[in-house]
C-alpha positions in Angstrom: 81.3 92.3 130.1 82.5 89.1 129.2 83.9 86.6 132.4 86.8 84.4 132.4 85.8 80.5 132.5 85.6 80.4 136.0 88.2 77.5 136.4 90.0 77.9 139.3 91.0 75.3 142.4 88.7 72.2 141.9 89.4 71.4 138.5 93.3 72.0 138.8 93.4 70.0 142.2 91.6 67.4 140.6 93.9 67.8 137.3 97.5 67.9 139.0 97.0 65.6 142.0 99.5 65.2 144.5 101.6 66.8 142.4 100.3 70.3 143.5 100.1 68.3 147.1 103.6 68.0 147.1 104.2 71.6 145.6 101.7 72.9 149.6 98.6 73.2 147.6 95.6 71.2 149.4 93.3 70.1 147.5 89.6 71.2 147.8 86.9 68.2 149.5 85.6 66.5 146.7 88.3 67.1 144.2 88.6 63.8 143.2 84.7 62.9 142.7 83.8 61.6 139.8 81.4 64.0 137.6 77.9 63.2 135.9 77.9 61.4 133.1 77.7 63.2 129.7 77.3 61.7 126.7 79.0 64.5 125.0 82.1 65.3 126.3 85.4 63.0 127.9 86.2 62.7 131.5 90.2 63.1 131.8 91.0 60.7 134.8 93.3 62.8 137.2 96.9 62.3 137.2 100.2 63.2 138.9 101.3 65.8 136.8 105.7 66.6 137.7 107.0 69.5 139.2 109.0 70.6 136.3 110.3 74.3 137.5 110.0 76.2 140.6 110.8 79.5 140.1 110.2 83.3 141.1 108.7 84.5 137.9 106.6 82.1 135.0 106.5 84.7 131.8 104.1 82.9 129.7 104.4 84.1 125.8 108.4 85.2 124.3 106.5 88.2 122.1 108.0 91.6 122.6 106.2 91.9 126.0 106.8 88.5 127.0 110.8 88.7 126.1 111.0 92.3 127.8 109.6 91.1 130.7 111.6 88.2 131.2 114.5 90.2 130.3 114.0 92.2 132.9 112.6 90.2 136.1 116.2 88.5 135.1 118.0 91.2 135.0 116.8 92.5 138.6 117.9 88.8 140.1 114.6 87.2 139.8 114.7 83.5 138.8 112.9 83.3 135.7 111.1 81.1 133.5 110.2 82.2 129.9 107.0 79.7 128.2 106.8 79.9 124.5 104.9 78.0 121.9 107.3 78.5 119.0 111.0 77.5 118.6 111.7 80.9 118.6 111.1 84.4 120.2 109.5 87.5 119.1 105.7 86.6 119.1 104.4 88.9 116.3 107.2 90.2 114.7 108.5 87.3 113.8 105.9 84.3 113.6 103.7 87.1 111.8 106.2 88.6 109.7 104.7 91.8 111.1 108.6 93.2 111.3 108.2 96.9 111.6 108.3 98.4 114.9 106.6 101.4 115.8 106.2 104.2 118.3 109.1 105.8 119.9 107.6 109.1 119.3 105.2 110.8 118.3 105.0 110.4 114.4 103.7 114.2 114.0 104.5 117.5 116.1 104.8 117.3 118.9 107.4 115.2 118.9 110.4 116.4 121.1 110.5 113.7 123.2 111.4 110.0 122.9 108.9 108.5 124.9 110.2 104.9 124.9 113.7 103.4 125.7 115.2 101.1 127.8 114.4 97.5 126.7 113.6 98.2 123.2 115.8 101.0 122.7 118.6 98.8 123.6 116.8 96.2 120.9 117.0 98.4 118.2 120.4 99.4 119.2 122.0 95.8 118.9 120.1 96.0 115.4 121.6 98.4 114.5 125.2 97.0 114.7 124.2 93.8 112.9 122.8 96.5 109.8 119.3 94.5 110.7 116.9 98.1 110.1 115.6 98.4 107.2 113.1 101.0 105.6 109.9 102.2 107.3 106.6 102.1 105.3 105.7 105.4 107.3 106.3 108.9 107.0 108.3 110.6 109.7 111.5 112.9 110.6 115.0 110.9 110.3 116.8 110.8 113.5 120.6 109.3 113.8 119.4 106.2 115.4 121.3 106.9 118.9 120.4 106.8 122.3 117.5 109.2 123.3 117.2 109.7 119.0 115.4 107.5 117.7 112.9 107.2 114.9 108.8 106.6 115.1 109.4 103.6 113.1 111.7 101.0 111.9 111.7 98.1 109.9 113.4 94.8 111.1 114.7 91.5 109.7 113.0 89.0 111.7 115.7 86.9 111.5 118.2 88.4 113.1 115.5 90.1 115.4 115.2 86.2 116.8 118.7 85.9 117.1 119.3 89.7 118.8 116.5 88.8 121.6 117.4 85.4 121.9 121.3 86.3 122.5 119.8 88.6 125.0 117.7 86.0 126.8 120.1 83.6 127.4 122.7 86.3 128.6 120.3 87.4 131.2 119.4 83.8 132.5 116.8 83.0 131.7 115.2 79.8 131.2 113.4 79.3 128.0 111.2 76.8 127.3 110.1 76.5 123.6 108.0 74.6 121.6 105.8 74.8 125.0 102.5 75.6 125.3 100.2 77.0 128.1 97.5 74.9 129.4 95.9 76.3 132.1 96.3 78.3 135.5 97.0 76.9 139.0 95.0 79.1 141.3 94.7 78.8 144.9 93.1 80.9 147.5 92.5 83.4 145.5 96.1 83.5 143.9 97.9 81.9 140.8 100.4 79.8 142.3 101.8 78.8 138.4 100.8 77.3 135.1 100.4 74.1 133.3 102.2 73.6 130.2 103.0 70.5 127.6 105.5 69.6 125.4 107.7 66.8 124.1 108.0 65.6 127.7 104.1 65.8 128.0 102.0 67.7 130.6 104.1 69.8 133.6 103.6 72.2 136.1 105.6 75.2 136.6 105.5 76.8 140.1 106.3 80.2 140.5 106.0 83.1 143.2 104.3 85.8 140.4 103.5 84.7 136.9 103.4 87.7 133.9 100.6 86.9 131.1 101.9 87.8 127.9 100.3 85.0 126.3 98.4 88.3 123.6 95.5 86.8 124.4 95.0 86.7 128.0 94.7 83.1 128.4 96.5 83.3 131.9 94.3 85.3 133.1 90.9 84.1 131.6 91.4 80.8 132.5 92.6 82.3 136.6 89.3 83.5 136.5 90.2 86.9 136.0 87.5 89.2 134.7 87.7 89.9 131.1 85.8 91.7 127.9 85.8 91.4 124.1 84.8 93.5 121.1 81.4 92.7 119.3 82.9 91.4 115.9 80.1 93.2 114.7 81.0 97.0 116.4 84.6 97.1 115.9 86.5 99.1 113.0 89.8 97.0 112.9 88.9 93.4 113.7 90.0 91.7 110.5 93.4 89.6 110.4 96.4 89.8 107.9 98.5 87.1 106.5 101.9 89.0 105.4 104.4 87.3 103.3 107.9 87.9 101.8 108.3 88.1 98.3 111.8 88.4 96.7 112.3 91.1 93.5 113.2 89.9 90.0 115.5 92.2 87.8 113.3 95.4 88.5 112.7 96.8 91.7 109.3 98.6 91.8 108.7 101.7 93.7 106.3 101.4 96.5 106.3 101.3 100.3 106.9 97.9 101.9 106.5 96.9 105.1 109.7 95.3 105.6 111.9 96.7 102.6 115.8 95.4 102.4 116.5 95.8 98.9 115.7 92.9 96.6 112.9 91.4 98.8 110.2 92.9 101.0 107.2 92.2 103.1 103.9 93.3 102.1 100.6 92.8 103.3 98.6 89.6 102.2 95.2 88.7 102.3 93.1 89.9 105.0 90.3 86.9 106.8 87.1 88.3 107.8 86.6 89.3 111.6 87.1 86.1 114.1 87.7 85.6 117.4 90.9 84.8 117.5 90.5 82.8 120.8 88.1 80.4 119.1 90.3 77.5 118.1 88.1 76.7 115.0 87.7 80.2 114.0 91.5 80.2 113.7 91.9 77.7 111.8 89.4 78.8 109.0 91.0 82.3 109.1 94.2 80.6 108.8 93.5 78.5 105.5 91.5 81.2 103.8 94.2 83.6 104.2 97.1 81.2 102.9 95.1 79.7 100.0 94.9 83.1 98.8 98.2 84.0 99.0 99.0 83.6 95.4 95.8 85.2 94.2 96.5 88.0 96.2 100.5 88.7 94.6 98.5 87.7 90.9 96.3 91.3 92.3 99.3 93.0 93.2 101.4 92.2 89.5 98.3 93.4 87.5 98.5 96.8 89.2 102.4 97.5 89.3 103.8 95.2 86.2 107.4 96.1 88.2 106.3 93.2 90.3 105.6 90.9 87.2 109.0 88.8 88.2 108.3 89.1 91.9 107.7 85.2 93.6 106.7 84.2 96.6 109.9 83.2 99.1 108.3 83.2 102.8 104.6 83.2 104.5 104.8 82.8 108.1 103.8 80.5 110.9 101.0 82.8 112.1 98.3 84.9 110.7 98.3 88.3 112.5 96.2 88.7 115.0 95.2 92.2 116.2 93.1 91.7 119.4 91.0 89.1 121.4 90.7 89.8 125.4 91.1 92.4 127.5 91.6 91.7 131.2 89.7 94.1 133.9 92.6 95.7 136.0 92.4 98.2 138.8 92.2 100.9 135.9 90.8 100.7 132.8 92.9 103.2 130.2 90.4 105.2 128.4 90.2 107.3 125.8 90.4 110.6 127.3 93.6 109.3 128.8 95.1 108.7 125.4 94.0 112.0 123.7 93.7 114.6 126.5 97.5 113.1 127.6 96.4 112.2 131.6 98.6 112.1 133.9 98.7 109.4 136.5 100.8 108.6 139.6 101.3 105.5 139.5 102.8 106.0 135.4 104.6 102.1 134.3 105.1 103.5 131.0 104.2 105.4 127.8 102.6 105.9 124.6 102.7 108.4 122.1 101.6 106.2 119.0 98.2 107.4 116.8 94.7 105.7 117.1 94.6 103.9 114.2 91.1 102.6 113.4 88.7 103.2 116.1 87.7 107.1 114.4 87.7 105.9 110.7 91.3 107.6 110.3 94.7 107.8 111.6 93.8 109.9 114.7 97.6 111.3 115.8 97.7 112.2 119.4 97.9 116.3 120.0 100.9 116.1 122.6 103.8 113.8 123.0 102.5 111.1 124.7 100.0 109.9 127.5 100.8 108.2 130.9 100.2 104.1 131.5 99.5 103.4 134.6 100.6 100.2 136.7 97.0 99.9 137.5 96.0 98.5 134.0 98.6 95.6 134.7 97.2 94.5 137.8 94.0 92.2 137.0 90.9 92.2 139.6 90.5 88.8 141.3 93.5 87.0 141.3 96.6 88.0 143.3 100.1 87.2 142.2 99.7 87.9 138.5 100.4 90.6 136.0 99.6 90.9 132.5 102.0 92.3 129.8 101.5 93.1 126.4 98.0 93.6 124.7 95.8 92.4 127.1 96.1 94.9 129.4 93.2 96.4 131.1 92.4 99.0 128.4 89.3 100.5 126.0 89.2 99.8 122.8 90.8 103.7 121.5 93.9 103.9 124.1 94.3 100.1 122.8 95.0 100.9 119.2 97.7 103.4 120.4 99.7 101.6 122.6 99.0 97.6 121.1 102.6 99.0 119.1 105.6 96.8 119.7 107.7 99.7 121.3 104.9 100.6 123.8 104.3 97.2 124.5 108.1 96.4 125.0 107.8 99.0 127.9 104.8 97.8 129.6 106.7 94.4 129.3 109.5 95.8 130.8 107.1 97.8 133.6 105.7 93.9 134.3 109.0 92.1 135.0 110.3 94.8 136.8 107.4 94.9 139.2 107.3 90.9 139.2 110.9 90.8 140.1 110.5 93.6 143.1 107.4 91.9 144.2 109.5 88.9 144.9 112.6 90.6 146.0 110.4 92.5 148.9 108.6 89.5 149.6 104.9 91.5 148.5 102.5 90.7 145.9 102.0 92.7 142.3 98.6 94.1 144.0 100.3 95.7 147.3 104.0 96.6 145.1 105.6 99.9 146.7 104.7 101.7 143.0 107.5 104.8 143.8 109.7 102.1 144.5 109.3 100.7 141.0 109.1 104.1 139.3 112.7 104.0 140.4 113.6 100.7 139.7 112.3 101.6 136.1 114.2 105.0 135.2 118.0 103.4 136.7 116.8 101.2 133.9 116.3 103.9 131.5 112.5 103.9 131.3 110.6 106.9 130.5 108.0 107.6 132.4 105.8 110.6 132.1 106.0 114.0 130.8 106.0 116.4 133.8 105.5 120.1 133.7 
């Protein structure tokens, strides 16, 4: 098992100064002492770093866990701060192109039951009424697209996915903070008091009484000092990356299954860069420019096997090659794979899943009942109090993981986090000690499924 970094109150204190001072936090004896001299790195003098937000709730990352979080810490009165790095929300979906949302239901029998609404039911809804669903790549049963029917699967137009959750955002309250990024983690006895960020303005703290990680990647949490593992690059089934891009159709429209399909253009799957950690900044980067130098090489592949697509051109790539996993945090439970296939049951169910395992068993494994219990457990890292983690880096092994890393799933356990963040504060607790019957409630007034009792 991989650690987190270990950073935690001396190198903040020393970092933010009498900022975090003036913000109650004391800093450690010998905070300010200068370190050893090393020849290969740069000592960052410390500085007074502003107060830029205080705030019940810092949501860190506007992907679909991030933004359902928010959405609803807001929407249960919390005061809410929403970090995210682009211009724009939607995380995946939309700075990856990866526009088709999956897992409402089961995609094979048995699938009675709808084992996701509230937030991203409501999502789909509002897409609905703009005519911004387009045509899923998978197989599955057509339902009317209503409440309690919806489909496995649907395609969306990013951009008007941006503008649906964005709409929402500022509706609810909150404050977003875009073209941000996260820095690091202001822990203090044992508790994350907030987060550094920068932007335009340059570096800031942001205060907050409980702060969500939906950063993807668990950089909250890692660099809190929470626990944390990885999968070998050299173990795992499904570690490569995808670049998707958009092309637009010429005078013939092929047949074939897109992943985004709206007519006369589609998004399809692009080049694919070899395994990387993705939390490896220069690993990144080379997965990046592989991936888009061969974007045109790759469509050149595509024409000489369906001559339909011989007048097809490139019109979009995105901002962000697709990521599909880095860290996993260590939570009070760990979801496991018996819990995803034998459909456990668990008191203390946040939300659901009732998506296939994709990768991990060399096929598309489909789960043999309607859908398996996530408990609030897996959203509650070990170490550090006053944080939760949304999205998918919760506490998880790597089967479960390729079931409920879906954007529907994930916009519930989202929805579970700012929920609980927003009670937490509301009964003056922290995420750790949360009344969890309480928030069952709190969760199914807001139309949250959770579990599939006999």
């Amino acid at each position: 098992m991989r650690k987190g970094n270990g950073w935690s109150r001396r190198g903040f204190m020393a970092a933010c100064g009498g900022a975090l001072s003036a913000a109650g936090i004391a800093a450690p004896a010998g905070a300010d002492e200068q370190p050893a001299p090393d020849p290969g790195s740069y000592h960052e003098p410390a500085r007074n770093i502003p107060i830029a937000r205080n705030a019940d709730l810092v949501v860190v990352g506007g992907g679909p866990a991030g933004f359902a979080a928010a959405l609803s810490a807001a929407r249960n009165g919390a005061k809410v701060v929403l970090v995210e790095q682009f211009g724009y929300l939607g995380g995946t979906a939309t700075a990856s192109l990866m526009a088709n949302i999956n897992g409402f239901r089961n995609q094979v029998e048995p699938d009675a039951t709808q084992t996701v609404r509230g937030v991203a039911e409501e999502v789909v809804l509002e897409l609905k009424q703009l005519n911004a669903l387009g045509k899923s790549p998978y197989p599955q049963k057509s339902y009317p697209t209503l409440p309690g029917q919806m489909e496995y699967s649907y395609a969306i137009d990013p951009e008007r996915f941006k503008y649906v959750i964005l709409r929402m955002s500022v509706e609810a309250g909150i404050d977003l903070m875009l073209h941000t990024w996260f820095c690091d983690s202001i822990v203090d006895g044992g508790a994350i008091k907030g987060v550094i960020v920068e932007n335009k303005s340059g570096r800031q703290a942001l205060m907050a009484k409980v702060v969500v990680d939906a950063s993807g990647d668990a950089d909250v949490s890692a660099r809190a000092g929470v626990p944390f593992w990885q999968a070998p690059l050299d173990k795992t089934p499904r570690l490569d990356n995808s670049l998707m891009y958009r092309i637009q159709f010429g005078d013939k429209r092929p047949n074939g299954q897109y992943n985004v399909d709206f007519g006369r253009d589609a998004v399809v799957w692009g080049p694919g860069a070899t395994p990387m950690d993705g939390t490896n900044g220069d690993a990144l980067s080379k997965a990046e420019i592989a991936a888009r130098l061969g974007v045109y090489e790759d469509l050149a592949e595509k024409q000489k096997k369906n001559p339909e697509l011989a007048d097809a051109k490139i019109i979009e790539t995105p901002p962000l090659i697709g990521v599909r996993q880095t860290r996993f945090i260590e939570g009070e439970y760990k979801l496991t794979a018996d819990d995803a296939l034998e459909g456990h049951r668990h008191d203390d169910v946040v939300a659901m899943s009732s998506c296939a395992i994709i990768h991990y068993y060399g096929y598309r494994r489909y789960l043999k009942h309607e859908g398996y219990d996530i408990p609030y457990r897996c959203l509650v890292p070990k170490a550090v109090d006053n944080l939760l983690a949304a999205g998918r880096c919760i506490s998880s092994e790597q089967q479960p993981y390729e079931s409920h890393r879906a954007m529907i799933p994930i916009m519930a356990i989202g929805q579970a986090a700012g929920t609980a963040a927003a009670l937490a504060v509301e009964t003056g607790s922290t995420p750790r000690s949360l009344d969890v019957p309480k928030l069952q409630e709190r969760l199914k007034s807001q139309n949250a499924v959770l579990g599939l009792r006999g």
